[in-house]
N, CA, C and O atoms as a GROMACS GRO file, in nm:
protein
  340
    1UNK      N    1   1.675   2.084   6.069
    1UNK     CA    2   1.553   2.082   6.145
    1UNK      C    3   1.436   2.100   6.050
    1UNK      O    4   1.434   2.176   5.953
    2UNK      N    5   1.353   2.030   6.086
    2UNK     CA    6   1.178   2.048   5.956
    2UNK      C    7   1.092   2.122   6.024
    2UNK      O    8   1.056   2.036   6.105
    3UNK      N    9   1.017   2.238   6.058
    3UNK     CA   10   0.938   2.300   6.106
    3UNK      C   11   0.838   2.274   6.030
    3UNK      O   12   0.858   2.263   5.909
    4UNK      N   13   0.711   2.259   6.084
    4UNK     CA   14   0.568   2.241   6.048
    4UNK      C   15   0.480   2.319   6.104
    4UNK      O   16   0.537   2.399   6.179
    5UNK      N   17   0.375   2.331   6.101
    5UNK     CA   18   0.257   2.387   6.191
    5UNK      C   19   0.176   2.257   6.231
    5UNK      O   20   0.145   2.172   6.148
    6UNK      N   21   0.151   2.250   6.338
    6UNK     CA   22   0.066   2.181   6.428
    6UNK      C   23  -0.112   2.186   6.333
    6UNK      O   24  -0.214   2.119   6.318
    7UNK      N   25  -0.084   2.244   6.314
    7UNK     CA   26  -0.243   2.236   6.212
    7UNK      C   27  -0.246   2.195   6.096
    7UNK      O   28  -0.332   2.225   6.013
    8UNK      N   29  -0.122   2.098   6.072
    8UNK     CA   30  -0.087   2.033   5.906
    8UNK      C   31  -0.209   1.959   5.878
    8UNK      O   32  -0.324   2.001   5.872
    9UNK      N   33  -0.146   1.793   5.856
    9UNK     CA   34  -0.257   1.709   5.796
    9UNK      C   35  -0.293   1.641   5.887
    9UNK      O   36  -0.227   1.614   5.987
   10UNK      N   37  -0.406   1.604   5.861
   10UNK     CA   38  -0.552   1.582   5.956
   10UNK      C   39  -0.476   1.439   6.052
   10UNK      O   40  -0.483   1.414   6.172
   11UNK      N   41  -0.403   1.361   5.935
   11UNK     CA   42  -0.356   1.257   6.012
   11UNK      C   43  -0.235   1.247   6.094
   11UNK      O   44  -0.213   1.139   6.149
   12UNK      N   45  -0.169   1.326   6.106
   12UNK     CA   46  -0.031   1.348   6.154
   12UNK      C   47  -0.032   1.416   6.315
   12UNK      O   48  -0.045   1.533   6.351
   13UNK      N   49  -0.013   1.285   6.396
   13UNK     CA   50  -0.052   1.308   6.528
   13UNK      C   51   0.069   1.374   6.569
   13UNK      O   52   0.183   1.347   6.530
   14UNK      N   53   0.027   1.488   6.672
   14UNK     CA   54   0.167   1.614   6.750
   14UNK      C   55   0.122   1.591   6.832
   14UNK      O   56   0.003   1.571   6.856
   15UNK      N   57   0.274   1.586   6.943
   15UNK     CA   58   0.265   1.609   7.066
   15UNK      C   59   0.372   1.744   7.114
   15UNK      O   60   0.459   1.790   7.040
   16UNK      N   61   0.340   1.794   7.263
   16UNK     CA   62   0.372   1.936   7.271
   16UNK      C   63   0.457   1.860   7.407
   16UNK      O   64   0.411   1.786   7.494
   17UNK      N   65   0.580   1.904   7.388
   17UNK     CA   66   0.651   1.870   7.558
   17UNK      C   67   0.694   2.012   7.604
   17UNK      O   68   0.720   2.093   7.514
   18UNK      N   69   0.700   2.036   7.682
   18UNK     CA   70   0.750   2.141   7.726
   18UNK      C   71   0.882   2.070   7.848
   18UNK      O   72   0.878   1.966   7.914
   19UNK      N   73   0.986   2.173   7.842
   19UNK     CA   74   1.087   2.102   7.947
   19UNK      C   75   1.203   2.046   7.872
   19UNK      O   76   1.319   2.014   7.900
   20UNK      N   77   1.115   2.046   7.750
   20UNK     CA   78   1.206   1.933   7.620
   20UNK      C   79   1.332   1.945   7.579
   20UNK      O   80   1.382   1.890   7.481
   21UNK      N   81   1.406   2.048   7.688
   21UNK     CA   82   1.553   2.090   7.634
   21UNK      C   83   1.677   1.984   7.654
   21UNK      O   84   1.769   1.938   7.588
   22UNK      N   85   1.612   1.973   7.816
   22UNK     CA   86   1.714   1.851   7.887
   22UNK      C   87   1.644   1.743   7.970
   22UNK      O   88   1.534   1.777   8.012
   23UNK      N   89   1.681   1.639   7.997
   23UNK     CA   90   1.606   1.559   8.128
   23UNK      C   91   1.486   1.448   8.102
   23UNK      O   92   1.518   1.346   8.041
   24UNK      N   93   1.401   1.458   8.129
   24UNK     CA   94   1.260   1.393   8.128
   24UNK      C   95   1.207   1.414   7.986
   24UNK      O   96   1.191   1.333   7.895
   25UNK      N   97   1.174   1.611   7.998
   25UNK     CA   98   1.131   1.643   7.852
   25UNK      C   99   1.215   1.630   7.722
   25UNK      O  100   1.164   1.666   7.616
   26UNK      N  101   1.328   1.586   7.726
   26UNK     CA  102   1.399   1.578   7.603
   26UNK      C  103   1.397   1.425   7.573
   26UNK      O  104   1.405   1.388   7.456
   27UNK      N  105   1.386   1.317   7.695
   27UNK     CA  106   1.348   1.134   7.701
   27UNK      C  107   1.221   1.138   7.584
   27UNK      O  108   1.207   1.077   7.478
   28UNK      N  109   1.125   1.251   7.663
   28UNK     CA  110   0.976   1.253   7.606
   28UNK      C  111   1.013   1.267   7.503
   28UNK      O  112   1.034   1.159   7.449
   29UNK      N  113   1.038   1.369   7.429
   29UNK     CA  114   1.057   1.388   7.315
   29UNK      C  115   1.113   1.299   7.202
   29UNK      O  116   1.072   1.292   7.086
   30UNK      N  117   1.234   1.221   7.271
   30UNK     CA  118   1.258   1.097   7.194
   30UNK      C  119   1.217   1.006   7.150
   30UNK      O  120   1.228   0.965   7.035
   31UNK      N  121   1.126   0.931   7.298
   31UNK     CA  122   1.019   0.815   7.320
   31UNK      C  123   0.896   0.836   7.193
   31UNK      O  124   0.856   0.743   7.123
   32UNK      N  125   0.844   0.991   7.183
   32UNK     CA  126   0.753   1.013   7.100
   32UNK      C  127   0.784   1.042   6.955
   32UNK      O  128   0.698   1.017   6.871
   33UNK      N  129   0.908   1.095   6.917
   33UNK     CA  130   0.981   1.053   6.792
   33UNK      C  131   0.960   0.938   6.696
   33UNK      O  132   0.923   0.913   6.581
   34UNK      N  133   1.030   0.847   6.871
   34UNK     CA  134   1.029   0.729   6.805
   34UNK      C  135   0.891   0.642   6.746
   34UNK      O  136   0.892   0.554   6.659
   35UNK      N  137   0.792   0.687   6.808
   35UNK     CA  138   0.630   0.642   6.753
   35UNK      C  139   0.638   0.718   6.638
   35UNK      O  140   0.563   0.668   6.555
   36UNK      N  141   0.680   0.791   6.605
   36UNK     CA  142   0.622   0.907   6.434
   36UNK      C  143   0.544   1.050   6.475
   36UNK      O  144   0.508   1.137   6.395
   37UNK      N  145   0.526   1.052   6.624
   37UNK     CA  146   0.441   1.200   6.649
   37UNK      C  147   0.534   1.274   6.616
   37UNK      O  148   0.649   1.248   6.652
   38UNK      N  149   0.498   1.403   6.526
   38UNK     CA  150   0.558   1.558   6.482
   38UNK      C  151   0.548   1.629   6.659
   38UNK      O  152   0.470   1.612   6.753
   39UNK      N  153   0.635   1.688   6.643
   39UNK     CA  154   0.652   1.772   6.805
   39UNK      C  155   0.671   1.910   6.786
   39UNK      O  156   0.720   1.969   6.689
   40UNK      N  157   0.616   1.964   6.917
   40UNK     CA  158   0.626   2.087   6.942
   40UNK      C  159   0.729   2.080   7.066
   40UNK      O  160   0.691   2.015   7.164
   41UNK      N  161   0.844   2.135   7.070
   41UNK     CA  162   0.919   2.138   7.149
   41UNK      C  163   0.902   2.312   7.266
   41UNK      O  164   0.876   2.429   7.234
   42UNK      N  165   0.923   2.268   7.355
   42UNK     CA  166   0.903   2.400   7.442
   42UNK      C  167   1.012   2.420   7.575
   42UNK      O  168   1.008   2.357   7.680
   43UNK      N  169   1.069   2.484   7.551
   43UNK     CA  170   1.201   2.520   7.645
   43UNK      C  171   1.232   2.689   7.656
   43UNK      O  172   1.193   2.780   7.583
   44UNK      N  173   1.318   2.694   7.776
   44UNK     CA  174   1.392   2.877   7.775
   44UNK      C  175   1.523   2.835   7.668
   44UNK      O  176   1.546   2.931   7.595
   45UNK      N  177   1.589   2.750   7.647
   45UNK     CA  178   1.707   2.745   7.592
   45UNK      C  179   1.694   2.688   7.436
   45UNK      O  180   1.705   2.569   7.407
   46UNK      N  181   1.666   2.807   7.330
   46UNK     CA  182   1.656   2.782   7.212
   46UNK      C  183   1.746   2.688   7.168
   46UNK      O  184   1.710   2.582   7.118
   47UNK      N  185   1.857   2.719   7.183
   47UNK     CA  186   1.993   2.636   7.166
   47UNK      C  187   1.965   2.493   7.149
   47UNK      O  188   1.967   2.428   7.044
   48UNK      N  189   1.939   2.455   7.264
   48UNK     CA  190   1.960   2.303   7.295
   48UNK      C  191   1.793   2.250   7.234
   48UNK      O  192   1.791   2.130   7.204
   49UNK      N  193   1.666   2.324   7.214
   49UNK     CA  194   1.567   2.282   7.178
   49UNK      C  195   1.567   2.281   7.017
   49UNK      O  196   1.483   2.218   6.953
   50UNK      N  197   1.674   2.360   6.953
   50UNK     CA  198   1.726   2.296   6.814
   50UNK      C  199   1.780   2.214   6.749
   50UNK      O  200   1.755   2.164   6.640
   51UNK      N  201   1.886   2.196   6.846
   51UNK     CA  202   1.962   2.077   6.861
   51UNK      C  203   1.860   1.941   6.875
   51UNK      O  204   1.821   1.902   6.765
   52UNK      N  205   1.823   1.884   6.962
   52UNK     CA  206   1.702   1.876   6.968
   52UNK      C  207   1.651   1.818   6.843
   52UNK      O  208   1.693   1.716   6.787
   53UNK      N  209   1.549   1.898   6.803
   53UNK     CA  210   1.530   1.889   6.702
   53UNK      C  211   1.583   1.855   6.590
   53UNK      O  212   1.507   1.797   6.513
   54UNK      N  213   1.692   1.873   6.554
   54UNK     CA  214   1.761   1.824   6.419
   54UNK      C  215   1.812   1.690   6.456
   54UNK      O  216   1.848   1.612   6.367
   55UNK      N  217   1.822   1.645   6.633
   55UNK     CA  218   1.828   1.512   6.645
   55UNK      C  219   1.721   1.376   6.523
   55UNK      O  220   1.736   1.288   6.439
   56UNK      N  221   1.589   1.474   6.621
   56UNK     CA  222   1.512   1.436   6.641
   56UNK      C  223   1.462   1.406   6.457
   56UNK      O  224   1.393   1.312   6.419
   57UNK      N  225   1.512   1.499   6.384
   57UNK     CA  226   1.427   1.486   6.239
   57UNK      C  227   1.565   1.351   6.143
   57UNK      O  228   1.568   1.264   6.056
   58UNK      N  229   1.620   1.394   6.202
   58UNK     CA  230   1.750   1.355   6.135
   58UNK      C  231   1.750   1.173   6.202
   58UNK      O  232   1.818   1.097   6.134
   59UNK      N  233   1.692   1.120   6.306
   59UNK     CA  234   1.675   0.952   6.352
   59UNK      C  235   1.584   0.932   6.275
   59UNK      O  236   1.591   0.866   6.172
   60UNK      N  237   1.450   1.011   6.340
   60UNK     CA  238   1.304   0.941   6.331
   60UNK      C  239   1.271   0.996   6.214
   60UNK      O  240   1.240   0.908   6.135
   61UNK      N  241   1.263   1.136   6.153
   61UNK     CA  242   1.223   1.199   6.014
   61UNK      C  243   1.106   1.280   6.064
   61UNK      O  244   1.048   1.333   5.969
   62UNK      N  245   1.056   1.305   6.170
   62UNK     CA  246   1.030   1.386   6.227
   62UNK      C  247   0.966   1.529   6.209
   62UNK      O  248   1.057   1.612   6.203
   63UNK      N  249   0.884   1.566   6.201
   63UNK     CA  250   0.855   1.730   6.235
   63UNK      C  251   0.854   1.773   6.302
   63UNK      O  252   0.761   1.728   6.370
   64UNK      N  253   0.932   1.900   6.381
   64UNK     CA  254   0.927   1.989   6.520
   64UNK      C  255   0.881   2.114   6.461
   64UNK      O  256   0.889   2.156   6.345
   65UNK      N  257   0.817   2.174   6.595
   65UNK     CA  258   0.840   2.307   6.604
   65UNK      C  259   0.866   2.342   6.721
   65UNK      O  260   0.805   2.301   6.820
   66UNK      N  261   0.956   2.420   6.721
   66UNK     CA  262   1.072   2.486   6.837
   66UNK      C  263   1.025   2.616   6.865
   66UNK      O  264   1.047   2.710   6.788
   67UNK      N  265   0.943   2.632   7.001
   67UNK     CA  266   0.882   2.754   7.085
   67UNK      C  267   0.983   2.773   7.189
   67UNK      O  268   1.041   2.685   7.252
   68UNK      N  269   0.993   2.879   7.198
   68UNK     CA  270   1.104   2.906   7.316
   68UNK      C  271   1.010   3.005   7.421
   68UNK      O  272   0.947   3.101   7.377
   69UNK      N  273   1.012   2.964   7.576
   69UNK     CA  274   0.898   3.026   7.580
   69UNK      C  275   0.953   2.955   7.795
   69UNK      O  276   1.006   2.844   7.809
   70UNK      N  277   0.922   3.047   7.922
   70UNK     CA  278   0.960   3.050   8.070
   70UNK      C  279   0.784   3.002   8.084
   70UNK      O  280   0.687   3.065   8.042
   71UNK      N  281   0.783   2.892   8.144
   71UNK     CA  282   0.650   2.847   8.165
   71UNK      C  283   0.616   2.958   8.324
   71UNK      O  284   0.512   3.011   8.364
   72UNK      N  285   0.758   2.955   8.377
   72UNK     CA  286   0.709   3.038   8.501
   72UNK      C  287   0.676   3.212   8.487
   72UNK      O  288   0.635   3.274   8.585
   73UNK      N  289   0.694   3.262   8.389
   73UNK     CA  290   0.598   3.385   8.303
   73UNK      C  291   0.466   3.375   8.303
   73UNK      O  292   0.417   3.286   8.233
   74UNK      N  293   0.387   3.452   8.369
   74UNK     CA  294   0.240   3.393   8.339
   74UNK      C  295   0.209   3.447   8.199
   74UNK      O  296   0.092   3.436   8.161
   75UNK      N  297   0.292   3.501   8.124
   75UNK     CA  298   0.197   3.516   7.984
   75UNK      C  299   0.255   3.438   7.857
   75UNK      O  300   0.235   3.460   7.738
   76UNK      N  301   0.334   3.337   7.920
   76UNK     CA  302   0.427   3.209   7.843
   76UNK      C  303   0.278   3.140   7.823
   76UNK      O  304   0.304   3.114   7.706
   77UNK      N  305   0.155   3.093   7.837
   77UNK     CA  306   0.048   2.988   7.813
   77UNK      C  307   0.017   3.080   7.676
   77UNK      O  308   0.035   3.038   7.561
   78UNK      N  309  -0.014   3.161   7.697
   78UNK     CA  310  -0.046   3.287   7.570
   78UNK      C  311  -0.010   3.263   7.472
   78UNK      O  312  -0.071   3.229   7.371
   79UNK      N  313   0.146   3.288   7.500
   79UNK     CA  314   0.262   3.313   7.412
   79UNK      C  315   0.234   3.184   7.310
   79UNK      O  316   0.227   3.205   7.189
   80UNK      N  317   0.220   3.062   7.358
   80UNK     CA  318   0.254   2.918   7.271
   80UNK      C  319   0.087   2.883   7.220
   80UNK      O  320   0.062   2.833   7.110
   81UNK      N  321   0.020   2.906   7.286
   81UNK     CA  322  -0.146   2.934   7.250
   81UNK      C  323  -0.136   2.981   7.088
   81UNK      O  324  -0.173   2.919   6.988
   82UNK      N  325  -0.069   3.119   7.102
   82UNK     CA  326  -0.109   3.241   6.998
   82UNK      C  327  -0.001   3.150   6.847
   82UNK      O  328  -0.015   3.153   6.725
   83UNK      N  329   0.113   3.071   6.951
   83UNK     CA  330   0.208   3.029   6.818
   83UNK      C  331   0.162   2.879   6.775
   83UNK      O  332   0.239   2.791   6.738
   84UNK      N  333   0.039   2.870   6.785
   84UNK     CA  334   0.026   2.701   6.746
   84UNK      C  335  -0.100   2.750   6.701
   84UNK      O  336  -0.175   2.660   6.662
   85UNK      N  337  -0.163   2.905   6.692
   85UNK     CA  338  -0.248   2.923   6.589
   85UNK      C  339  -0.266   2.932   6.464
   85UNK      O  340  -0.379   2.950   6.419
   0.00000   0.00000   0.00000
């Protein structure tokens, strides 16, 4: 897996999915791979949002960063706020 910070280089477009473990958000995550966007992945299940990820660097070449984080927590917006500072 390649971890980056979202505040790298000026040109290196990120996108943030949340959900991204299984389903829709993990499609997203692919679909946007496959363009070259670096991702921020956001799920409760670290596990599978690593996995994930090392998919994801290991097709496309990819940068993630893997937040683990219950959107239904109200202090989960915080939480990923404070980690993409």
């Amino acid at each position: 897996m390649t971890t980056a910070s979202p505040t790298g280089p000026a040109n290196q477009r990120w996108a943030l999915v949340t959900g991204a473990s299984a389903g829709i958000g993990a499609e997203f995550c692919r679909q946007l791979a496959e363009q070259r966007y670096a991702l921020v992945l956001v799920a409760r299940r670290r596990e599978r949002l690593e996995s994930l990820a090392g998919e994801l660097a290991s097709r496309h070449g990819v940068e993630t960063l893997v937040l683990t984080a219950d959107l239904a927590d109200p202090q989960a917006p915080a939480h990923i706020a404070s980690a993409l500072e």
